[in-house]
C-alpha positions in Angstrom: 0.0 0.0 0.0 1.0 3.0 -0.6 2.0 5.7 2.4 -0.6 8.1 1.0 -3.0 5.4 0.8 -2.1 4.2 4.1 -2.5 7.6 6.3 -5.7 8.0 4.6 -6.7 4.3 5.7 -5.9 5.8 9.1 -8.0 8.8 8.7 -10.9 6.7 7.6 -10.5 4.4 10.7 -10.4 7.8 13.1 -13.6 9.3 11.4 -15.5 6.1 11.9 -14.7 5.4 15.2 -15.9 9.2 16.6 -19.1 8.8 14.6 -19.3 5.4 16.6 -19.1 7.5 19.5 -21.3 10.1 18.7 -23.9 7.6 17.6 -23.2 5.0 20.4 -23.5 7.3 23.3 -27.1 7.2 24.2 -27.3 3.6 23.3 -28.1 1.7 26.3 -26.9 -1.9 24.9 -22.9 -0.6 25.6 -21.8 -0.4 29.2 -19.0 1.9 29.9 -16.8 -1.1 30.2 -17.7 -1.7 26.6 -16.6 1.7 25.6 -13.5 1.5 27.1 -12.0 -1.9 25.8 -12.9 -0.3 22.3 -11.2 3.0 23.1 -8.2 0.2 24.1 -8.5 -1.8 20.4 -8.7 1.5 18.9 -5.7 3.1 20.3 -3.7 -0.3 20.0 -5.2 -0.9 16.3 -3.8 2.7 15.3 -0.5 2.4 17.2 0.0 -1.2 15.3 -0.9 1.0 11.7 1.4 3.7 12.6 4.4 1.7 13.2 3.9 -0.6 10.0 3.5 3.1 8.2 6.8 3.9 9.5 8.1 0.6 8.8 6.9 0.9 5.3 8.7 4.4 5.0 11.4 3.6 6.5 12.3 0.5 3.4 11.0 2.9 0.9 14.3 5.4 2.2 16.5 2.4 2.2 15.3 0.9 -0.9 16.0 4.5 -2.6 19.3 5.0 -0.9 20.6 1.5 -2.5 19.4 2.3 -5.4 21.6 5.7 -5.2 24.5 3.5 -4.2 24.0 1.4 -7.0 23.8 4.6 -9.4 27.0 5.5 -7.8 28.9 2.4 -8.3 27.6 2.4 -12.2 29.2 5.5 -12.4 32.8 4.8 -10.7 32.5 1.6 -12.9 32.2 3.6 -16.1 35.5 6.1 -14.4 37.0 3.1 -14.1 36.2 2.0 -17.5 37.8 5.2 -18.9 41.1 5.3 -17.3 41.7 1.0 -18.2 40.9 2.3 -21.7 43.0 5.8 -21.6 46.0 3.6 -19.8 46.1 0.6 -22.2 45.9 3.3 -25.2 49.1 4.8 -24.2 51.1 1.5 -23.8 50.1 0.3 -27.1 51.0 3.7 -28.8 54.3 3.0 -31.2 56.9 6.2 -29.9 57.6 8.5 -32.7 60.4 10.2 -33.6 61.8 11.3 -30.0 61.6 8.4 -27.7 62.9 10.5 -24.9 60.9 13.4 -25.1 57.5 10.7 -25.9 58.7 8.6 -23.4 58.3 11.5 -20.6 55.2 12.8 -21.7 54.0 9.3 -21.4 55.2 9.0 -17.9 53.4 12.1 -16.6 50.1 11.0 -18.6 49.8 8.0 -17.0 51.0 9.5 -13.6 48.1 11.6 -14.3 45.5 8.6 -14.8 46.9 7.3 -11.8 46.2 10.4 -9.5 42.5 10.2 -10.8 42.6 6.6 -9.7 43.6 7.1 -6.2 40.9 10.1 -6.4 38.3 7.4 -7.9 39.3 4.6 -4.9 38.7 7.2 -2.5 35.1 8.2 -3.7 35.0 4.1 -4.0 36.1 3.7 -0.8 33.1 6.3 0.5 30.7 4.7 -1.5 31.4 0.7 -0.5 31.6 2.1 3.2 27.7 3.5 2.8 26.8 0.7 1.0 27.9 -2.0 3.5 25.8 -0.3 6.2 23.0 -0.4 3.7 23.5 -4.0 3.4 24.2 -4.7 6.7 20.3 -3.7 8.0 18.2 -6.8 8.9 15.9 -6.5 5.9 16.8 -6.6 2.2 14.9 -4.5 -0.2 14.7 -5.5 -3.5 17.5 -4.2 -4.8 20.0 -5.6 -2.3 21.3 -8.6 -4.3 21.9 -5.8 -7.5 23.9 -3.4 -4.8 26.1 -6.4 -3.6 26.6 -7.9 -6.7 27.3 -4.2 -8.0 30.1 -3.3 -5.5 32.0 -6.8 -5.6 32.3 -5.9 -9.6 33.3 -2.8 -9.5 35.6 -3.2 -6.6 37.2 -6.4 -8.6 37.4 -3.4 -11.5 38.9 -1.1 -9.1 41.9 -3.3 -8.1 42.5 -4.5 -11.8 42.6 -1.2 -13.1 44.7 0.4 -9.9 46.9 -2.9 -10.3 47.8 -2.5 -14.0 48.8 1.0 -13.3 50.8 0.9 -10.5 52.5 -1.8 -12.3 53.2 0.1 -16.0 54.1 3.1 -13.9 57.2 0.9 -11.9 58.5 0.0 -15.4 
């Protein structure tokens, strides 16, 4: 149910029961011990619907939060993605005329990628910390399974892709 549809569920439920009232209280057939273990379902009936509303709310924030995660982790992926591609480019480039000179720039381009890395790990490292105490709740949302299975890929793509640079930039 929806949380609209479920406040005004919990309207409804208050409007009937003062009409009840209204409409009970000259009516001889309800002692006032009656009237009082109703005013006790009552009270325990809407206690009972405003917790499972909160309930409710509360998976719809964490359901939309690892959704967000997973967004994120699409995105660092992609990153990722760009600077495997951008690194692998320059190693397979034949050096021109000046090897020296090529051979520097080179260096400093892939010193470069490798700066965006570290700056890439860290918003990784942000983003799988969130996500773990996402994961780590009692409940699983829908989208759980896609989160995990989205943060063990794309920290398997971080350490390839950190891995191969670290390496090409020792040689």
């Amino acid at each position: 149910m929806a949380t609209e549809e479920c406040q005004r569920t919990l309207r409804s439920l208050e409007t009937h029961y003062q009409q009840f009232l209204q409409h009970s209280a000259d009516a001889r057939c309800f002692q006032p011990d009656d009237r009082m273990q109703l005013q006790r379902d009552y009270s325990a009936c809407t206690q009972k619907y405003e917790l499972l509303l909160r309930a409710q709310e509360k998976g719809e924030q964490e359901e939309s939060l690892r959704r967000s995660y997973i967004s994120q982790l699409k995105d660092i992926r992609l990153q990722l993605e760009s600077c495997e591609s951008r690194t692998v480019h320059k190693l397979r480039l034949p050096l021109d005329n000046e090897p020296s000179t090529e051979c520097a720039q080179r260096i400093a381009e892939l010193q470069e990628i490798h700066r965006e890395l570290e700056g890439i790990r860290e918003n990784l490292d942000a983003v799988s910390a969130q996500s773990a105490q996402v994961l780590a709740q009692p409940e699983d949302g829908a989208s759980a399974p896609l989160l995990r299975s989205e943060l063990e890929v794309t920290l398997q793509k971080m350490e390839r892709v950190y891995s191969l640079s670290c390496i090409y930039l020792e040689k």
